[in-house]
C-alpha positions as CSV (number, residue, x, y, z in Angstrom):
1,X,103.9,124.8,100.6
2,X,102.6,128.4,100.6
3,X,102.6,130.2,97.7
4,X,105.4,132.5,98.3
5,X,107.7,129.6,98.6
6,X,106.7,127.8,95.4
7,X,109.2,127.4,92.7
8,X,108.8,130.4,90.4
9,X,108.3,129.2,86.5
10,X,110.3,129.8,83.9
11,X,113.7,130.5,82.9
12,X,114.2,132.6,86.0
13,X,114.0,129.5,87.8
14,X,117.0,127.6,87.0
15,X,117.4,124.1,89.0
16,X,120.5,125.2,90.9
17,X,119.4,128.3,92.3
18,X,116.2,126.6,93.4
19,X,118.3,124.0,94.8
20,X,120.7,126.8,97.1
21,X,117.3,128.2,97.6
22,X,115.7,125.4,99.7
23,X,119.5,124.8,101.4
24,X,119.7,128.0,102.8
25,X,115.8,128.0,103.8
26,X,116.8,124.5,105.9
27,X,119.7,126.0,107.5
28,X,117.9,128.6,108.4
29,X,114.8,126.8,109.8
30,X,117.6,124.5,111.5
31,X,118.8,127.2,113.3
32,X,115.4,128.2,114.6
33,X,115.9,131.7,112.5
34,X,112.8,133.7,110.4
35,X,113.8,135.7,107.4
36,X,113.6,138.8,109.4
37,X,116.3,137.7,111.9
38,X,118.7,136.3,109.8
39,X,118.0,139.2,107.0
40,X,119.6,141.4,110.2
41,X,122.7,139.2,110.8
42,X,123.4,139.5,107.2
43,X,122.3,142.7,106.1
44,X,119.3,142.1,103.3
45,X,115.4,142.6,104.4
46,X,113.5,139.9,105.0
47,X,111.8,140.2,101.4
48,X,115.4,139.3,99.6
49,X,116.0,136.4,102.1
50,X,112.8,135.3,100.7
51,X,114.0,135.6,97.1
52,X,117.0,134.1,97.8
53,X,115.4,131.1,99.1
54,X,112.4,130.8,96.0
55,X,115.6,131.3,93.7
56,X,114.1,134.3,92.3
57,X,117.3,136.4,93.0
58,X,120.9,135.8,92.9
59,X,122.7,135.3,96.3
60,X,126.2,137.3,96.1
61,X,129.1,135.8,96.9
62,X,129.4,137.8,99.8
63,X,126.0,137.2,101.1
64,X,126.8,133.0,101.0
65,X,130.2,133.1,103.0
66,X,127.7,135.3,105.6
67,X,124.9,133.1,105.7
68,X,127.5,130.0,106.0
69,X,128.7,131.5,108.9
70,X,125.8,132.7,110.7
71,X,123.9,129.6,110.0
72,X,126.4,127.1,110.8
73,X,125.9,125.3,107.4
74,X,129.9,123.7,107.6
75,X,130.9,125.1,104.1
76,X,128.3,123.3,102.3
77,X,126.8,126.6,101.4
78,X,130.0,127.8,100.3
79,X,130.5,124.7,98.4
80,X,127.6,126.0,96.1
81,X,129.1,129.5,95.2
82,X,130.6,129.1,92.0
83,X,127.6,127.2,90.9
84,X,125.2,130.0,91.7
85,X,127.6,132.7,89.8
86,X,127.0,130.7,86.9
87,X,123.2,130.6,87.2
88,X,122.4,133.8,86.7
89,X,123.4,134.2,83.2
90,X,121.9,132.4,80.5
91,X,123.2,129.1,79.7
92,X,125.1,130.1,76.5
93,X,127.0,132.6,78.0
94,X,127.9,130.9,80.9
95,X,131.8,129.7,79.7
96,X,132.2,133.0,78.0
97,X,131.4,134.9,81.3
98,X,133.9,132.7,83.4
99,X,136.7,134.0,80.5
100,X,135.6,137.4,80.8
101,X,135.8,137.5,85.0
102,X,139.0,136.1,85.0
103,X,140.4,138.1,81.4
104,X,143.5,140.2,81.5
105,X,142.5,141.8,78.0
106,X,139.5,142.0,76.5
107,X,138.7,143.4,72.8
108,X,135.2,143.6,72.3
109,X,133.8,144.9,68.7
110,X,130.1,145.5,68.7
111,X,127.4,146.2,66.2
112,X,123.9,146.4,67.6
113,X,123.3,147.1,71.1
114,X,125.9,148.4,73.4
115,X,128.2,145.9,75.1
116,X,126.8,144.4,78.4
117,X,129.8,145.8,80.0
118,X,128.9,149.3,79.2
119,X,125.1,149.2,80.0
120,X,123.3,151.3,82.4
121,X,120.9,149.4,84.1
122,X,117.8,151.5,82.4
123,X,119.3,150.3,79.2
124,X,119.4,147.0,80.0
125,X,116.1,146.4,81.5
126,X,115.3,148.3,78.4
127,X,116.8,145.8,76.1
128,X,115.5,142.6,78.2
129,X,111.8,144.0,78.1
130,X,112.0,143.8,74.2
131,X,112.8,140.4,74.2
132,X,110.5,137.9,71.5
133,X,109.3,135.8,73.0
134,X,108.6,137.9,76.3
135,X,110.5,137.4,79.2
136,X,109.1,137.0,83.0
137,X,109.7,139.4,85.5
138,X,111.9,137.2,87.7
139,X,114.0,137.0,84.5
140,X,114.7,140.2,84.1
141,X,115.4,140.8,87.3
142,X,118.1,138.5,87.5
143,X,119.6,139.5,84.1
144,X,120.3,142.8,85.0
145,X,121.6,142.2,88.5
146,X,124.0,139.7,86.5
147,X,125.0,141.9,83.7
148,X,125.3,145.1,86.5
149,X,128.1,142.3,88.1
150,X,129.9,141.9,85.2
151,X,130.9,145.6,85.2
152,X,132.9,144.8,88.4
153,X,135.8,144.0,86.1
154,X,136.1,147.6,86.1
155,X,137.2,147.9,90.1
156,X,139.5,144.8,89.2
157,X,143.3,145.1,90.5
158,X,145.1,145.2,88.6
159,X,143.1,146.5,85.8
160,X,142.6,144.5,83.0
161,X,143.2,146.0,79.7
162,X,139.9,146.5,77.8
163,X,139.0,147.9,74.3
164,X,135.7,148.5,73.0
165,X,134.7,149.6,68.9
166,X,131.3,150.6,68.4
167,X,129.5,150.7,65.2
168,X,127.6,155.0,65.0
169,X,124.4,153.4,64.5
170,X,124.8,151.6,68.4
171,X,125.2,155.2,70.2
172,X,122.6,156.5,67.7
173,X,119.6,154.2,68.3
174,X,117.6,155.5,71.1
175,X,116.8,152.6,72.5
176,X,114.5,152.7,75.9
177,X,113.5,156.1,75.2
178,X,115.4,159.7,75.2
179,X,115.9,159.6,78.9
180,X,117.5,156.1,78.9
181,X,119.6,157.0,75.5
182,X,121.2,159.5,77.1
183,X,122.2,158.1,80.6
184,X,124.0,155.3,78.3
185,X,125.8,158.0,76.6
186,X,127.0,159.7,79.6
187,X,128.2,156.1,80.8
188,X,129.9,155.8,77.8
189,X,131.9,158.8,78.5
190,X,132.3,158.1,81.9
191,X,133.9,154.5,81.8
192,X,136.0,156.0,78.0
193,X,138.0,158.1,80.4
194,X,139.1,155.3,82.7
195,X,142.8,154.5,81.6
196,X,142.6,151.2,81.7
197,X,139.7,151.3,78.8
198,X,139.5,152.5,75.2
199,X,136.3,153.3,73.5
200,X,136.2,153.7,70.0
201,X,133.4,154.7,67.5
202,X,133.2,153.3,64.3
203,X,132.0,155.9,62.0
204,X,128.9,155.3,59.3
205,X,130.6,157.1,56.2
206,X,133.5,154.8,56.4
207,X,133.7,153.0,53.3
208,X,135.7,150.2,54.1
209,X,134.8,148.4,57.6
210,X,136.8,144.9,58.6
211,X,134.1,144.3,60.8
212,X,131.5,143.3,57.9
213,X,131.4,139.9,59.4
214,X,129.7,140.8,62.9
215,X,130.4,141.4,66.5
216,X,132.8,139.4,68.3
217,X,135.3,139.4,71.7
218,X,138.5,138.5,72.3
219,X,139.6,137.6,75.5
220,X,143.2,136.9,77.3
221,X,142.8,134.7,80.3
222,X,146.0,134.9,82.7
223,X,146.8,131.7,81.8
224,X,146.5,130.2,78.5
225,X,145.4,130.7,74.8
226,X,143.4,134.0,73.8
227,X,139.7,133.0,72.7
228,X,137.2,134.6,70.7
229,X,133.3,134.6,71.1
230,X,130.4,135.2,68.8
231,X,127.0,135.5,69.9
232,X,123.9,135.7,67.7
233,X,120.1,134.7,68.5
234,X,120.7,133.0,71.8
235,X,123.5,130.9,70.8
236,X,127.2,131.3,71.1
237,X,130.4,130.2,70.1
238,X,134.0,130.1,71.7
239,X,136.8,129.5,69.1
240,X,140.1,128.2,70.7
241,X,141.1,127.4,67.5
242,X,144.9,128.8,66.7
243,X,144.0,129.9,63.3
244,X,140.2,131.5,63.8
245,X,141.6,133.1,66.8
246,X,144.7,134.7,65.0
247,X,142.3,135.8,62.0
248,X,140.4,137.7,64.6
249,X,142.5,139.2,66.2
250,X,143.9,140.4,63.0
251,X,140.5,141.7,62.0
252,X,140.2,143.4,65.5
253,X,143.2,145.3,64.7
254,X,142.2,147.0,61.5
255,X,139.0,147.6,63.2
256,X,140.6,150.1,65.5
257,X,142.5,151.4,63.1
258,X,139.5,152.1,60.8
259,X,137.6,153.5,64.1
260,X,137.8,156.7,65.5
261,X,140.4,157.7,67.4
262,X,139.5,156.8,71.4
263,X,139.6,161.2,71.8
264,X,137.7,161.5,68.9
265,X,135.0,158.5,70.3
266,X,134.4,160.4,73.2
267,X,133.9,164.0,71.5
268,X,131.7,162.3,69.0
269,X,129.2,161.2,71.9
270,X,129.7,164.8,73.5
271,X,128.2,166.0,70.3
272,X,125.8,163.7,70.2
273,X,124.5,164.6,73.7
274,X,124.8,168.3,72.4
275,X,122.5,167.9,69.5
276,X,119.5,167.0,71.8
């Protein structure tokens, strides 16, 4: 095995996406196919072919049902999508990001770094990079291309309904640098004029905050019981518990009404953008 085919170490390198990896390099070799013609059947270069295959990068769904196709592989590479979707997130947030794909409302209240929904991806590579202990490069890589996905949920049809509160300190904290502070600010105000979404700002002088216990989300699944989820140092919780789930919801509600309005959230961060 040459070293460009080796299994990269580390997190990045999660078992099934190693395991698609060397299917898809079999089919291929089966059909008598180097990267660089199959990269041109499907539309990648023959350098993300090879990350496909090492598992250093996520395959899209798209990308499978095309290389299925091409290379003959009688659905067994299609068989595999849903796996690979879940191996690019981390393993405690795996559930929660099913819920979230498939959510028809979604209540999110943060307090620390802007929601993964609402990232650029400057502020997210930003974020991963500060990681303790340090995270690899393949890592990261695949991090941000899954959080990037997640934001798909915007395009969604129809539109889920989604509301975000954000502590002031969150939209103040210039995380990544001036240049990357404000490119999250101006997608803040992009996706808060969407009409599907409401982004509220919870201000620091308020002197009475529901929200004293931490972030959390809600989400509605079409079908089925509204859940919440916490997340805190790389472990997470889903409540489907009738009586934690009602409490936060009821929390969530005087959270918004203790935020700023969603007008006044998005002059805020104008003014914010303004001052520097």
């Amino acid at each position: 095995m040459s070293d460009e085919d080796r299994q990269p170490e580390g997190e990045g390198a999660t078992g099934m996406l190693f395991v698609f990896g060397r299917q898809l390099k079999l089919f291929r070799e089966r059909a008598g196919m180097d990267r660089a013609g199959f990269g041109s059947l499907t539309g990648y270069s023959a350098s993300t072919i090879a990350a496909f295959e090492q598992g250093r990068r996520i395959p899209p769904p798209r990308f499978i049902d095309q290389a299925d196709e091409v290379l003959g592989a009688g659905e067994v590479l299609r068989a595999g999508k849903e796996e690979v979707a879940r191996a690019q997130y981390p393993a405690f947030f795996r559930d929660a990001a099913k819920l979230e794909a498939e959510a028809v409302e979604l209540y999110v209240y943060d307090t620390h770094v802007v929601n993964g929904l609402l990232q650029t991806e400057e502020y997210t590579r930003a974020l991963l990079g500060m990681r303790r202990p340090l995270l690899d490069e393949v890592t990261i890589e695949q991090r941000v291309a899954a959080r990037l996905a997640r934001q798909e949920i915007f395009d969604r049809w129809p539109a889920p309904l989604i509301s975000f509160v954000i502590e002031e300190p969150v939209v103040r904290r210039p995380l990544g640098g001036e240049r990357v502070w404000r490119g999250q600010l101006e997608q803040l105000l992009l996706l808060g004029q969407k009409r599907n979404v409401e982004l509220q700002v919870m201000p620091l002088h308020r002197e009475d905050n529901a929200g004293v216990d931490g972030a959390f989300t809600l989400l509605m699944p079409r079908q089925g019981q509204q859940v919440g989820y916490m997340e805190a140092q790389g472990r997470s919780t889903l409540a489907t518990d009738r009586d934690t789930v009602h409490a936060l919801s009821a929390r969530y509600g005087i959270i918004r009404a203790q935020a700023l309005t969603p007008g006044e959230s998005l002059a805020f961060v104008e003014k914010l953008l303004g001052e520097r």
